[in-house]
C-alpha positions as CSV (number, residue, x, y, z in Angstrom):
1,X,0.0,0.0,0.0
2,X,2.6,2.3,0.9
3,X,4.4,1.6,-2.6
4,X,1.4,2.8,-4.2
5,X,1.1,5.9,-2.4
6,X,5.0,6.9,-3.2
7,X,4.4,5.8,-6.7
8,X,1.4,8.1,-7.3
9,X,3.2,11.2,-5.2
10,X,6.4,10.6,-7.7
11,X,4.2,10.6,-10.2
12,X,2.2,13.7,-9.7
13,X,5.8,15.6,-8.8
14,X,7.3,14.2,-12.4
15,X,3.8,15.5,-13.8
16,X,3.9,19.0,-12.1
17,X,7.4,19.6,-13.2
18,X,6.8,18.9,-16.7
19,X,5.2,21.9,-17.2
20,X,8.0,24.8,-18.3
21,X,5.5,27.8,-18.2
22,X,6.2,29.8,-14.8
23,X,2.8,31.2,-13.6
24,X,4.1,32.9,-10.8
25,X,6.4,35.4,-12.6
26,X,3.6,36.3,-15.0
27,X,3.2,40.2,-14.3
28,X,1.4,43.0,-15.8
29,X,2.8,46.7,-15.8
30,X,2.9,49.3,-15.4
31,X,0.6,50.1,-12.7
32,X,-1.1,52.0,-12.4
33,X,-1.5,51.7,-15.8
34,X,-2.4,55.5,-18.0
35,X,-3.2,54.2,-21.9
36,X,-2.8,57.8,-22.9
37,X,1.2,57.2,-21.8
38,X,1.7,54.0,-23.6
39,X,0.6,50.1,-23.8
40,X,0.2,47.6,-20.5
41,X,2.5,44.9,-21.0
42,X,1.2,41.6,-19.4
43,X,4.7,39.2,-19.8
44,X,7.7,38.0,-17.7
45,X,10.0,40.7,-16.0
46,X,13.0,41.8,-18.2
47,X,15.2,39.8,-15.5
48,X,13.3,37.0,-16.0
49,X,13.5,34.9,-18.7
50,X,10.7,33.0,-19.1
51,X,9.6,29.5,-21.4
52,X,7.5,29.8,-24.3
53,X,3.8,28.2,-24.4
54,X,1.7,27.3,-27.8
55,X,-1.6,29.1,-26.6
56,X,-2.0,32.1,-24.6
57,X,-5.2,33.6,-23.6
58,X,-5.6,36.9,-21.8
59,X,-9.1,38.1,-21.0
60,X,-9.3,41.6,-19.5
61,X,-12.9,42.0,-17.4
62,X,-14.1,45.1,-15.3
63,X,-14.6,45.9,-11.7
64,X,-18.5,44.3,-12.8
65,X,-17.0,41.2,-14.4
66,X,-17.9,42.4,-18.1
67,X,-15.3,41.0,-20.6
68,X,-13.4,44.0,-22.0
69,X,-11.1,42.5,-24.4
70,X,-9.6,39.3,-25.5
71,X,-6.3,38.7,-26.9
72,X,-5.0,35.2,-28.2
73,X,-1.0,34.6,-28.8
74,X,1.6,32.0,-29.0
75,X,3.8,33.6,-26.9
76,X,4.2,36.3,-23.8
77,X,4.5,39.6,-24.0
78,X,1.3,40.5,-24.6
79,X,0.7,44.2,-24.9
80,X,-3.1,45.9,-24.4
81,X,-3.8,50.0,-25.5
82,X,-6.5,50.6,-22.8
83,X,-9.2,50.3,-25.7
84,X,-12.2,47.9,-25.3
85,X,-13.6,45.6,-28.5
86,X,-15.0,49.3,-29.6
87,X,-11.8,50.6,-30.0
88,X,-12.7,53.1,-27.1
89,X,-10.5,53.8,-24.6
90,X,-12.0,52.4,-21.2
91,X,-12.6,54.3,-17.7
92,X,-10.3,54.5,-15.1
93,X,-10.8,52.1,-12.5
94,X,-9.8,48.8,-11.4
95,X,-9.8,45.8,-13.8
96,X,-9.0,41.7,-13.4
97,X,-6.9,40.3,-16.0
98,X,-6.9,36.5,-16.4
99,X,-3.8,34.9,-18.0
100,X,-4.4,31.1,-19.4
101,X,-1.4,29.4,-21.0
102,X,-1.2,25.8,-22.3
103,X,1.6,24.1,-24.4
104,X,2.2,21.4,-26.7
105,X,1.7,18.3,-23.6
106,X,-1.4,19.8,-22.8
107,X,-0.4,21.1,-19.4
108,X,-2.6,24.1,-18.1
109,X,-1.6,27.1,-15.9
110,X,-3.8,30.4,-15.0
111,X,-3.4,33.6,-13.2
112,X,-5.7,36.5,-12.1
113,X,-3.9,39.7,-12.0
114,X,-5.7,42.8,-11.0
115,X,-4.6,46.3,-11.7
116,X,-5.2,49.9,-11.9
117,X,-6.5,52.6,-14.7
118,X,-5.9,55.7,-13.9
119,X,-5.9,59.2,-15.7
């Protein structure tokens, strides 16, 4: 019985460690973020240099929860003007953004990241 158990914690620890992408260093800056000064950059430090995933998803949602934008890539950084889908520039406030990677084993990592328009 005990065998088992070590087997399957082994297991799950080879599993875990197969995946390369680093959700933990995932950042988004600057913040407070001012579109009318430049682009928020959602992406790894410069210090940091970070492995590369086949999908990225990042979904940007209001204080209310409404989706703002979506952005697909194969790779981070990701870069967002402070415009919604309507090519409007949105209100200051506070936003969530939710970063979803996967790569080519099928291994699955997400982050919430919240941050701070201001004018």
């Amino acid at each position: 019985m005990k065998r088992g158990i070590l087997t399957f914690i082994i297991l799950l620890l080879v599993c875990s460690a197969g995946f390369s992408f680093d959700m933990k260093n995932i950042v988004a800056y600057p913040v407070p973020f001012n579109p009318r000064n430049g682009v928020l950059t959602v992406g790894y430090p410069a210090s940091y240099s970070g492995a590369s995933a086949d999908q990225v998803k990042v979904v940007i949602y209001d204080i209310n929860g409404d989706r703002v934008i979506e952005k697909n890539r194969s790779q981070l950084p990701l870069y967002w003007n402070g415009r919604n889908r309507s090519g409007r520039l949105v209100k200051p406030g506070m936003y969530i953004i939710k970063v979803t990677v996967e790569n080519e084993n099928g291994d699955y990592g997400k982050k919430i990241i919240r941050i701070l328009i201001n004018y």
